[in-house]
RORODO-618138 format. One record per atom (N, C-alpha, C): chain; atom name; x, y, z. Coordinates in steps of 0.2 Angstrom, whole numbers, plus 5000, padded with zeros to 4 digits. Layout:
<recs>
<"A","CA",<X,Y,Z>>
...
</recs>
This chain:
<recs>
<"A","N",<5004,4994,5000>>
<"A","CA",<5000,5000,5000>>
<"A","C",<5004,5006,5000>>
<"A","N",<5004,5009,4996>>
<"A","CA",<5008,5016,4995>>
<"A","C",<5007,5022,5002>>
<"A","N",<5014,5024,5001>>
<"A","CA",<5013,5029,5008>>
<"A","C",<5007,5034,5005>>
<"A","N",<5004,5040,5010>>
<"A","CA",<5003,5046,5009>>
<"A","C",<5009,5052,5010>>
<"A","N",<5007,5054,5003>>
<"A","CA",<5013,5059,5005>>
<"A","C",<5010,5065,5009>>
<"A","N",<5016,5069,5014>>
<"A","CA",<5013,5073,5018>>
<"A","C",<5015,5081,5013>>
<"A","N",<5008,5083,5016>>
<"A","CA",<5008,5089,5012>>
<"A","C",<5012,5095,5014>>
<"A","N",<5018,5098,5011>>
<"A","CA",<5023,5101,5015>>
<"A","C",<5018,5110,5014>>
<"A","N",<5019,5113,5020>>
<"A","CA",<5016,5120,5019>>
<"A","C",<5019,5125,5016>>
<"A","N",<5015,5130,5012>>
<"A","CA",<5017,5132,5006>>
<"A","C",<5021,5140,5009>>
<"A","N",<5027,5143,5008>>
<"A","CA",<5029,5147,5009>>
<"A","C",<5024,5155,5007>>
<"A","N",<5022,5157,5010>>
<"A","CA",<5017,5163,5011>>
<"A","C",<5019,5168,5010>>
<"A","N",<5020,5174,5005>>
<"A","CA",<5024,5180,5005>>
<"A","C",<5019,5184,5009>>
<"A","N",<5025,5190,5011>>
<"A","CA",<5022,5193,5017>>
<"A","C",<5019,5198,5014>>
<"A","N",<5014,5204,5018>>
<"A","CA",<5010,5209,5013>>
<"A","C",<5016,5213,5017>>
<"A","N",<5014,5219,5015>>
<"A","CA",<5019,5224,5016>>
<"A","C",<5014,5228,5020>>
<"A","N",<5019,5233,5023>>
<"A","CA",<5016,5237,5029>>
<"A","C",<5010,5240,5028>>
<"A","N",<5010,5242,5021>>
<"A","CA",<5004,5248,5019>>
<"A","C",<4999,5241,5019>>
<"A","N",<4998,5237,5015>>
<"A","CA",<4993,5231,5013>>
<"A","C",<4989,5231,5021>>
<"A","N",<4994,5229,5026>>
<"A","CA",<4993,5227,5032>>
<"A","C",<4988,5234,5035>>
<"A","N",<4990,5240,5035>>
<"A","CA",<4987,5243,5038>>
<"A","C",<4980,5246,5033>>
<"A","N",<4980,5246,5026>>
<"A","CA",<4972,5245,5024>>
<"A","C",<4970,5239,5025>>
<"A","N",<4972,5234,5027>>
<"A","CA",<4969,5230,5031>>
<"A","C",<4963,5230,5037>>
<"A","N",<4968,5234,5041>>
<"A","CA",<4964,5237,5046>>
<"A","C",<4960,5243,5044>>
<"A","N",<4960,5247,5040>>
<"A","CA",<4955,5251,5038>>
<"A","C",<4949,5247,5036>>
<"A","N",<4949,5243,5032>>
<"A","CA",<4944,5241,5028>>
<"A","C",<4939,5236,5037>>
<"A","N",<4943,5235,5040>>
<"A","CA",<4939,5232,5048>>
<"A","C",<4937,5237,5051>>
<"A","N",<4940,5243,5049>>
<"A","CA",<4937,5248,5054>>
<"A","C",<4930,5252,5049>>
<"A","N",<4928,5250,5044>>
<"A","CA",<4926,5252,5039>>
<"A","C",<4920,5248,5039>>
<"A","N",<4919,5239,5041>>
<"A","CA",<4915,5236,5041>>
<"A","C",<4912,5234,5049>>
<"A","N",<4915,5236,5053>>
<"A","CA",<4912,5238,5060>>
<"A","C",<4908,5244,5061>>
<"A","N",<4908,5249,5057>>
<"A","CA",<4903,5253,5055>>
<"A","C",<4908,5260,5058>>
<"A","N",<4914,5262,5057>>
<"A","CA",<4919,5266,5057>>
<"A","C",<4920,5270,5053>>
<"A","N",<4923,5276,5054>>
<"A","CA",<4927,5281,5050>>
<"A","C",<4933,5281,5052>>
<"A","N",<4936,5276,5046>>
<"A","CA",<4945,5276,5049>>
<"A","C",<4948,5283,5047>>
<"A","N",<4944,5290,5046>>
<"A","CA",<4949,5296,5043>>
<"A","C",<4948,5296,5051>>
<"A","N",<4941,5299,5054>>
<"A","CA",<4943,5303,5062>>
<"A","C",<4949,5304,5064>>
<"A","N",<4948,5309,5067>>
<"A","CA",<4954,5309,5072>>
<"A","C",<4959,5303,5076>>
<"A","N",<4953,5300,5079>>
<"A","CA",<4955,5295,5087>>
<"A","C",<4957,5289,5083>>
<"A","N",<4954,5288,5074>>
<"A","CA",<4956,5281,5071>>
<"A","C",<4962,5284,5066>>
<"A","N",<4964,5290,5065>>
<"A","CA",<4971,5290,5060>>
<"A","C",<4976,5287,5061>>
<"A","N",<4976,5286,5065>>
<"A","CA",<4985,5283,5066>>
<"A","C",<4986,5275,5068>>
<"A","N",<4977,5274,5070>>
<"A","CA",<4977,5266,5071>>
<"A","C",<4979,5261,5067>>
<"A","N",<4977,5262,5061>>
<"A","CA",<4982,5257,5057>>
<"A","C",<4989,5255,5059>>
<"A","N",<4992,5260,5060>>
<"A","CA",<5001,5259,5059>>
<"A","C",<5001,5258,5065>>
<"A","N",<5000,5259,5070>>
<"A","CA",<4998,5258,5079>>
<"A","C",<4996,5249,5078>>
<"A","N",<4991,5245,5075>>
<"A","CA",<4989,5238,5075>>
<"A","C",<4994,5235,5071>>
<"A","N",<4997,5237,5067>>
<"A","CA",<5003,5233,5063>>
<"A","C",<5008,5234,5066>>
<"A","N",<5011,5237,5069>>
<"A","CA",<5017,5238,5074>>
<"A","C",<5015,5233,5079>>
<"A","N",<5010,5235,5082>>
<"A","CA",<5008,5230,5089>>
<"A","C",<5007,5222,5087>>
<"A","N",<5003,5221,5080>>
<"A","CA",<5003,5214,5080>>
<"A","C",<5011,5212,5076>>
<"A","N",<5016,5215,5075>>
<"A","CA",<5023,5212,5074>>
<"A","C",<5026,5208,5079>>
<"A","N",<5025,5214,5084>>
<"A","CA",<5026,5211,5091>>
<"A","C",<5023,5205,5096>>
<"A","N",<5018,5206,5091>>
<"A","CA",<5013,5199,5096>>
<"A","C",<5013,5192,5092>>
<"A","N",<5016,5192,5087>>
<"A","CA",<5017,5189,5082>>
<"A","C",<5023,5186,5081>>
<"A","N",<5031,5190,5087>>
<"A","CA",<5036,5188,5083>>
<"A","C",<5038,5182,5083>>
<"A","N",<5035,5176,5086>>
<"A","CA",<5035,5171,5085>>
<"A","C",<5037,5166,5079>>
<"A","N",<5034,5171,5075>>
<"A","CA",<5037,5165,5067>>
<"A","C",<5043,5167,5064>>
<"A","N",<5044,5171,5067>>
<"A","CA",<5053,5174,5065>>
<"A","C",<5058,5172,5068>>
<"A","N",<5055,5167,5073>>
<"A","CA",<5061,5163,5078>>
<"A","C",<5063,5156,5077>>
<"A","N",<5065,5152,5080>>
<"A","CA",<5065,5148,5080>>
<"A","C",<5069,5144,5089>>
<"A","N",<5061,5142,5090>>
<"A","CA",<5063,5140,5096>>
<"A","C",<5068,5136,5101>>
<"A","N",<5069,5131,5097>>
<"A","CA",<5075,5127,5098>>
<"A","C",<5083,5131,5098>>
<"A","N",<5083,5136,5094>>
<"A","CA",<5091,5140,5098>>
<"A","C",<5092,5141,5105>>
<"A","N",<5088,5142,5108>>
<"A","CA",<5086,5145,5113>>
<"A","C",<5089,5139,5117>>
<"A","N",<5091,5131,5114>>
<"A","CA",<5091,5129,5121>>
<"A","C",<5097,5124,5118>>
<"A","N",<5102,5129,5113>>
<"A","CA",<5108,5123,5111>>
<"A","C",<5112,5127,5116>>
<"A","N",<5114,5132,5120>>
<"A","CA",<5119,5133,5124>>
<"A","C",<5117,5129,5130>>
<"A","N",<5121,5127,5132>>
<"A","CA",<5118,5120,5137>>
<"A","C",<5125,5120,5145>>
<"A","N",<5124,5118,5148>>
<"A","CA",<5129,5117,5153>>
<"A","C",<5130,5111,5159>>
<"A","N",<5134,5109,5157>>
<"A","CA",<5136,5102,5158>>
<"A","C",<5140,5099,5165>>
<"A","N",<5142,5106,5168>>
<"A","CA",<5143,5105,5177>>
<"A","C",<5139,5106,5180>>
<"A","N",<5134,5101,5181>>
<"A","CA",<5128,5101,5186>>
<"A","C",<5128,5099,5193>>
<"A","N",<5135,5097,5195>>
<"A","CA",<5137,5094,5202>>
<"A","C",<5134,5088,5203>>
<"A","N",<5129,5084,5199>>
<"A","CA",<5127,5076,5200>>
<"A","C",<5121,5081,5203>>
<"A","N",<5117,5085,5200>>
<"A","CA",<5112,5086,5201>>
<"A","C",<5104,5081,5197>>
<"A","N",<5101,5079,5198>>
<"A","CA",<5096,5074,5196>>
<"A","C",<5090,5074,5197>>
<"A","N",<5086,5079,5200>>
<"A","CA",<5081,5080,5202>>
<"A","C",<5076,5084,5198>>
<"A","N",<5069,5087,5198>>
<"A","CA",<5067,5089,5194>>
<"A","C",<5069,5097,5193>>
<"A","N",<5069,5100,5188>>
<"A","CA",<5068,5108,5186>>
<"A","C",<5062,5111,5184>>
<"A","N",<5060,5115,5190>>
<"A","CA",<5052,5118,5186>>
<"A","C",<5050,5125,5186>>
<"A","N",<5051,5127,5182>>
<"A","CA",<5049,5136,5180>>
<"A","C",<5043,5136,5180>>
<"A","N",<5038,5138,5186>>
<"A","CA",<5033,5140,5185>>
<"A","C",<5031,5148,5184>>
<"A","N",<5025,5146,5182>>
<"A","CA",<5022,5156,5181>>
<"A","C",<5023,5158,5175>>
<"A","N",<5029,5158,5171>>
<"A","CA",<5028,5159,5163>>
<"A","C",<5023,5161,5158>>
<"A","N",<5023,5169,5160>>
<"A","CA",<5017,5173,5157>>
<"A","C",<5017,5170,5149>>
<"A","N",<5012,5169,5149>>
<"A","CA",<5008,5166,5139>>
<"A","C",<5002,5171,5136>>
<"A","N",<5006,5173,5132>>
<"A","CA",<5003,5179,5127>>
<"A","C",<5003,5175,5120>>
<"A","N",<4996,5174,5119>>
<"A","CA",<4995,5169,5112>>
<"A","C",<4989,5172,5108>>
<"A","N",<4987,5172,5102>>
<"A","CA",<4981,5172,5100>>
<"A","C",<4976,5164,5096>>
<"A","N",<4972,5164,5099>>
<"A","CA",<4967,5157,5096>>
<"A","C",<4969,5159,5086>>
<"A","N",<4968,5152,5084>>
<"A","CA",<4969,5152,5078>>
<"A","C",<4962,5152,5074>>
<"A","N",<4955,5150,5077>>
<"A","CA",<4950,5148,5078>>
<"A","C",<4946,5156,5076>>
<"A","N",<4948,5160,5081>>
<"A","CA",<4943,5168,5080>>
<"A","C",<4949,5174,5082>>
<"A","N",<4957,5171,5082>>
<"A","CA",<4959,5176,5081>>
<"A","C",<4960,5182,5087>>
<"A","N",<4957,5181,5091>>
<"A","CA",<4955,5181,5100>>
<"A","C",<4961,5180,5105>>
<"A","N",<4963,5184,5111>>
<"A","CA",<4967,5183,5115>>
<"A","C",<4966,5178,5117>>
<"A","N",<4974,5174,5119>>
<"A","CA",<4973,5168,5124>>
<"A","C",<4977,5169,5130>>
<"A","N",<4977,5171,5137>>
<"A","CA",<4982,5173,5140>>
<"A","C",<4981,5168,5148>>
<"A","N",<4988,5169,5150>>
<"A","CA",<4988,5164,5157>>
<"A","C",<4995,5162,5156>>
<"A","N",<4997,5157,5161>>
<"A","CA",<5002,5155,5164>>
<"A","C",<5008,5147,5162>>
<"A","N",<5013,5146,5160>>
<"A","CA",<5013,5140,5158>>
<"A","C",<5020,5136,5164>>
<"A","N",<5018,5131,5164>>
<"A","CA",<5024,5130,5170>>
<"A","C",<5030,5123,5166>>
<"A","N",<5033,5123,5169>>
<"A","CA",<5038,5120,5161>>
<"A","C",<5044,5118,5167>>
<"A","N",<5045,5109,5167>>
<"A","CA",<5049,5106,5170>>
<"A","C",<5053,5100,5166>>
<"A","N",<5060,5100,5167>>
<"A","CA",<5063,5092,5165>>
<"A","C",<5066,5090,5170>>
<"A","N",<5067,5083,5170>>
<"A","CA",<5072,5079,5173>>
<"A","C",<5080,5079,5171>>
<"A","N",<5082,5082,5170>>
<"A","CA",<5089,5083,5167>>
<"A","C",<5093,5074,5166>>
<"A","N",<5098,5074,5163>>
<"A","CA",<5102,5068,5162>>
<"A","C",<5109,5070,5162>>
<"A","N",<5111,5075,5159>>
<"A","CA",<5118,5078,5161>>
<"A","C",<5118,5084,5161>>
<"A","N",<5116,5088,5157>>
<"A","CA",<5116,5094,5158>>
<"A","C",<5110,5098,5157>>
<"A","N",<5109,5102,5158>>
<"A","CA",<5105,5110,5160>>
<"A","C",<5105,5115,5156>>
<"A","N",<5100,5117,5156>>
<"A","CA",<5098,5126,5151>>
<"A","C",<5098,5131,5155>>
<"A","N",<5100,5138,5154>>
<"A","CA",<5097,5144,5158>>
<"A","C",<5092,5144,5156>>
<"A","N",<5088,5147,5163>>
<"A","CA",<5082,5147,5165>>
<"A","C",<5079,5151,5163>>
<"A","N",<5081,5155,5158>>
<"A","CA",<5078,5163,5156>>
<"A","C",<5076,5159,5148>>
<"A","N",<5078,5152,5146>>
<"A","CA",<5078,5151,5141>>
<"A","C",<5070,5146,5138>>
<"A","N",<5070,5143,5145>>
<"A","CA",<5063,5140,5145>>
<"A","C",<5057,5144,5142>>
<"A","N",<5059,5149,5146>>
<"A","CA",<5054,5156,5145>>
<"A","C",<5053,5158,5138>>
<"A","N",<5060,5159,5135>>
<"A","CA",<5058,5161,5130>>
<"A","C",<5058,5154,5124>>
<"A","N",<5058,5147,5124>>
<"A","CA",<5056,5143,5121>>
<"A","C",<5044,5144,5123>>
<"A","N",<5044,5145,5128>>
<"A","CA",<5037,5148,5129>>
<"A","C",<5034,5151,5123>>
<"A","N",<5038,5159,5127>>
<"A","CA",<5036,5163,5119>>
<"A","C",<5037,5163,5113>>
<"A","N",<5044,5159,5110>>
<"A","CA",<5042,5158,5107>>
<"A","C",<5036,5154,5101>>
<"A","N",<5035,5150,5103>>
<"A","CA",<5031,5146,5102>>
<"A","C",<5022,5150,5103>>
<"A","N",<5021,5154,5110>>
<"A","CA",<5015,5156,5111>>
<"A","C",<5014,5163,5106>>
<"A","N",<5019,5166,5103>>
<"A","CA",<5019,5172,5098>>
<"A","C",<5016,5170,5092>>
<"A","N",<5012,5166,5092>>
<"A","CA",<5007,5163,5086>>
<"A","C",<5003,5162,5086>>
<"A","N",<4999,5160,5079>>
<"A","CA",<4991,5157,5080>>
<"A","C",<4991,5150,5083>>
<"A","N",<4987,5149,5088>>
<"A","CA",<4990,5143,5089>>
<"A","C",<4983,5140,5093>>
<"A","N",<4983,5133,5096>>
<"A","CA",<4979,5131,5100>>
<"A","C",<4982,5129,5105>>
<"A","N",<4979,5130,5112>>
<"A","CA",<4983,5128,5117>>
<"A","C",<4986,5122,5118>>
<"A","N",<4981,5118,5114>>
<"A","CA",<4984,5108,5115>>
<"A","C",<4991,5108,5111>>
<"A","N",<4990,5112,5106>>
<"A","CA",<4998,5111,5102>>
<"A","C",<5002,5113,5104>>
<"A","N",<5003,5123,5107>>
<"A","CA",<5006,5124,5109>>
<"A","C",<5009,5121,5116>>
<"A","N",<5005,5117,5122>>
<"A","CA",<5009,5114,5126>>
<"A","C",<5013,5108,5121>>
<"A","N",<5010,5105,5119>>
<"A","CA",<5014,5098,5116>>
<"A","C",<5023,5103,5112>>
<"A","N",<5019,5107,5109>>
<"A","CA",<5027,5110,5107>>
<"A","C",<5033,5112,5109>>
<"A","N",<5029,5113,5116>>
<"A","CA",<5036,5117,5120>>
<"A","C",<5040,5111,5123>>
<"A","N",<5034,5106,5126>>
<"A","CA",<5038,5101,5129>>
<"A","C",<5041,5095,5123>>
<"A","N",<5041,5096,5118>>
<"A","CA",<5041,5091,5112>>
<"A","C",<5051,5093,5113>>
<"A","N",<5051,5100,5111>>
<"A","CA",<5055,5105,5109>>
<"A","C",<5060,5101,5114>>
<"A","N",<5060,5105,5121>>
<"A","CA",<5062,5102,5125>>
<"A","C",<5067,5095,5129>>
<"A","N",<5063,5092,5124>>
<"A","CA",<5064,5084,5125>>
<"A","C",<5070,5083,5120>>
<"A","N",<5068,5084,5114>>
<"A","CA",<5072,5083,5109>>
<"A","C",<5080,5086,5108>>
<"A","N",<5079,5094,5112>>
<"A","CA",<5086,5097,5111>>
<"A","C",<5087,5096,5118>>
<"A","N",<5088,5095,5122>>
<"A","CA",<5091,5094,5126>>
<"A","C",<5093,5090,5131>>
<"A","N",<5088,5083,5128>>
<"A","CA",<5089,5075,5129>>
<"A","C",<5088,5076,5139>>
<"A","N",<5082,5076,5141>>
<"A","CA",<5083,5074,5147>>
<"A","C",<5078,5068,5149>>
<"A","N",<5079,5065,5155>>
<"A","CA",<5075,5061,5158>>
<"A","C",<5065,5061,5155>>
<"A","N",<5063,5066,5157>>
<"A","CA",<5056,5068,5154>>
<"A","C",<5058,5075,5156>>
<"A","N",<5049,5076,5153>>
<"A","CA",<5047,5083,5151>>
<"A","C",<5041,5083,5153>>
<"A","N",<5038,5092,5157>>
<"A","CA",<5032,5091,5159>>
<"A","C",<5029,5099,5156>>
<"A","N",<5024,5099,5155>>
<"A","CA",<5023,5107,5152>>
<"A","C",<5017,5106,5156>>
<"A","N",<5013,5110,5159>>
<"A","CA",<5008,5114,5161>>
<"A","C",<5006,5119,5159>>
<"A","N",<5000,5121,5155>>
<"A","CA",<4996,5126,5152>>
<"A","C",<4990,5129,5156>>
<"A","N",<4989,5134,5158>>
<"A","CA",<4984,5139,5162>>
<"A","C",<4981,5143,5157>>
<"A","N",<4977,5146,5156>>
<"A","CA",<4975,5151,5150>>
<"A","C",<4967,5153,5150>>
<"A","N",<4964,5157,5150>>
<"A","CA",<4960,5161,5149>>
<"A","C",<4960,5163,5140>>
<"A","N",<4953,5160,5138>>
<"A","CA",<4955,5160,5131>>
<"A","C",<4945,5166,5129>>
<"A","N",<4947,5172,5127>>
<"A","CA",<4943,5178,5124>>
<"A","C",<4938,5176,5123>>
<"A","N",<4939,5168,5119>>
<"A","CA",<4934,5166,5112>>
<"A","C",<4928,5163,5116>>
<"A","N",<4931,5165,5124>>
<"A","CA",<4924,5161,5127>>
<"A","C",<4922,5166,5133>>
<"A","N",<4927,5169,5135>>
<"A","CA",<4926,5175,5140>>
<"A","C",<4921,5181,5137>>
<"A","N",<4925,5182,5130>>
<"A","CA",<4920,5188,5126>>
<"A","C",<4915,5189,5124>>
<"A","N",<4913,5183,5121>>
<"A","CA",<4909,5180,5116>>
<"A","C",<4906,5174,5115>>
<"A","N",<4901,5171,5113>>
<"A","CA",<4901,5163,5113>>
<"A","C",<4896,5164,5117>>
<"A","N",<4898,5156,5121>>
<"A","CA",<4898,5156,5130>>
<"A","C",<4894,5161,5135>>
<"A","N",<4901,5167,5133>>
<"A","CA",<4902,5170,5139>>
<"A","C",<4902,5169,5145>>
<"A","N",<4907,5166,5148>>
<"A","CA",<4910,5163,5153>>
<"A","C",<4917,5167,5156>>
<"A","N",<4915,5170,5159>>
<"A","CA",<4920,5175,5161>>
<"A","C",<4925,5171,5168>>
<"A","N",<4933,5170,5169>>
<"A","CA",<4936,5167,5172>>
<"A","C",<4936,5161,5170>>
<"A","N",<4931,5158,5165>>
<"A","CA",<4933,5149,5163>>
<"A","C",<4943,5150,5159>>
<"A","N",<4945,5145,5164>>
<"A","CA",<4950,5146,5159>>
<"A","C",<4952,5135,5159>>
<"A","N",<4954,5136,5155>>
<"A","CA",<4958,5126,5152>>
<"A","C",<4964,5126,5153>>
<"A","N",<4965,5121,5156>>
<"A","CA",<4972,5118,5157>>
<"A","C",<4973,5111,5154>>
<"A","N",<4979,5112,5151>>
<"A","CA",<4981,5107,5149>>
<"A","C",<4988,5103,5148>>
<"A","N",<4990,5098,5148>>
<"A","CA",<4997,5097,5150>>
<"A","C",<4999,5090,5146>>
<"A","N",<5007,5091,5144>>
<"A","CA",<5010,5088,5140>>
<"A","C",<5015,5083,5144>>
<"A","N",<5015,5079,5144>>
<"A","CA",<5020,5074,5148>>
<"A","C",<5024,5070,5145>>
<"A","N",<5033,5069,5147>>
<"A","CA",<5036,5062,5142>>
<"A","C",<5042,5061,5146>>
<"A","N",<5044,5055,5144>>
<"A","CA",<5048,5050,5148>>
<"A","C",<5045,5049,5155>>
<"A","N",<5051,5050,5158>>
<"A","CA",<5050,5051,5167>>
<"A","C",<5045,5054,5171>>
<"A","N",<5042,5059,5168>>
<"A","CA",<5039,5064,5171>>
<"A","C",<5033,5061,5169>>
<"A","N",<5030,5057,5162>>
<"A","CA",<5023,5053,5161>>
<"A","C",<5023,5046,5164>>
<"A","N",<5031,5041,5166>>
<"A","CA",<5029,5037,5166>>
<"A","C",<5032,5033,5172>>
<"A","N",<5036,5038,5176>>
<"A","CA",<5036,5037,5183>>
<"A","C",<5031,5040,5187>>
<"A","N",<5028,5037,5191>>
<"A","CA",<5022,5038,5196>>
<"A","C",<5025,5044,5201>>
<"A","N",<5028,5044,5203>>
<"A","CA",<5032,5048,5209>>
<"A","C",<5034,5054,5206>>
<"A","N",<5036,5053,5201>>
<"A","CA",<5039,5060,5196>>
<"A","C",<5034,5060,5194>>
<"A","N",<5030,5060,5191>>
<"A","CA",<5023,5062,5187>>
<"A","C",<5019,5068,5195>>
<"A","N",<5018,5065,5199>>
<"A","CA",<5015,5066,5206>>
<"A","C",<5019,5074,5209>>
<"A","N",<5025,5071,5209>>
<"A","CA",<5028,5076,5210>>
<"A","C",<5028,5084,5206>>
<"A","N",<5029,5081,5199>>
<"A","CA",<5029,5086,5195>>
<"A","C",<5021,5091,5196>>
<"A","N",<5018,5087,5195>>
<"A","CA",<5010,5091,5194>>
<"A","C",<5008,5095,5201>>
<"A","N",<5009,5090,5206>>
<"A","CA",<5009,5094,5214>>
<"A","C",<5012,5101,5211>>
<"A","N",<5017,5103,5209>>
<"A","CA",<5022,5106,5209>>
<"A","C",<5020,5113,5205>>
<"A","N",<5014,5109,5200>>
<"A","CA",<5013,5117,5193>>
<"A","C",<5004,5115,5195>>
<"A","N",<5000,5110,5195>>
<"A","CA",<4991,5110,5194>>
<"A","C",<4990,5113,5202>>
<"A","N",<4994,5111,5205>>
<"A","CA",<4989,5114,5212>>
<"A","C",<4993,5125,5216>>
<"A","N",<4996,5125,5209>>
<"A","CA",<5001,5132,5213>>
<"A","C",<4996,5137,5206>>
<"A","N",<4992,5141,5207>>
<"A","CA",<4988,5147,5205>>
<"A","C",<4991,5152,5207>>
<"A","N",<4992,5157,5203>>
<"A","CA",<4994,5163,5205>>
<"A","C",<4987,5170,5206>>
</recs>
């Protein structure tokens, strides 16, 4: 039976600044606005600055973030868990804020990452459209792969717009969801450990 081949995603030229921001005119225009007014003139180029930065996620590349690595750990072996990791994401779905908390731990095997760098494997990855079940499986996928440790645990918090705003309307509903691998999914102790650590600590 012949493989399926997998469909490789198509390189998307970018719009240029002016497209982007009569983009945002043409929204301000179909909400029943006047993008000349005063208080809307400069909002175009105001939304495309601001979504550059909420966005800068597809110009990175997560994984650099964790090839400096350090290998004097004193026979340390225990878990490492960065909790609290603000997550600034938008739903891919309605394009809507996603925001909350991700808590991000591994079992090390020989060596360690700086801690500053967790974080920014976070953001990177959260500076997207994305959905929260992916973007946790991402980080800790990430995780496992460049930096080879015991396991991996990700915890995701989040408040998601698409149901606070709109919808539902369920204001405070926020989903957690969590990704787990090697040690951290399939030692009992370490599983237990880890979650105590990120599901029962709210800020």
């Amino acid at each position: 039976m012949a493989k399926a081949k997998t469909k490789k995603p198509q390189k998307i030229a970018k719009p240029t600044q002016a497209e982007v921001e009569e983009a945002v005119r043409t929204m301000l225009r179909w909400a029943g606005e006047d993008p000349t007014r005063e208080g809307l003139i400069d909002t175009p180029g105001r939304v495309a600055r601001s979504y550059r930065e909420l966005f800068s996620g597809y110009d990175v590349d997560p994984r650099a973030y964790l090839e400096r690595v350090f290998e004097e750990v004193g026979g340390y072996d225990e878990l490492i868990v960065m909790r609290n990791i603000r997550v600034v994401s938008f739903c891919e779905h309605h394009m809507l804020p996603v925001t909350g908390y991700a808590h991000v731990g591994y079992l090390p095997s020989n060596r360690v990452v700086g801690i500053s760098k967790l974080a920014r494997v976070v953001h990177g990855f959260a500076r997207r459209f994305q959905i929260q079940e992916k973007l946790t499986a991402e980080i800790a996928r990430t995780i496992f792969e460049v930096l080879e440790p015991r396991g991996v645990g990700v915890v995701i918090q989040a408040e998601h717009a698409c149901m606070t705003m709109r919808g539902v309307n369920s204001p405070e509903a926020t989903l957690s969801t969590s990704h787990l691998i090697g040690a951290v999914r399939d030692d009992p102790k370490t599983r237990e450990e880890f979650l105590r650590m990120t599901m029962d600590h709210h800020r």
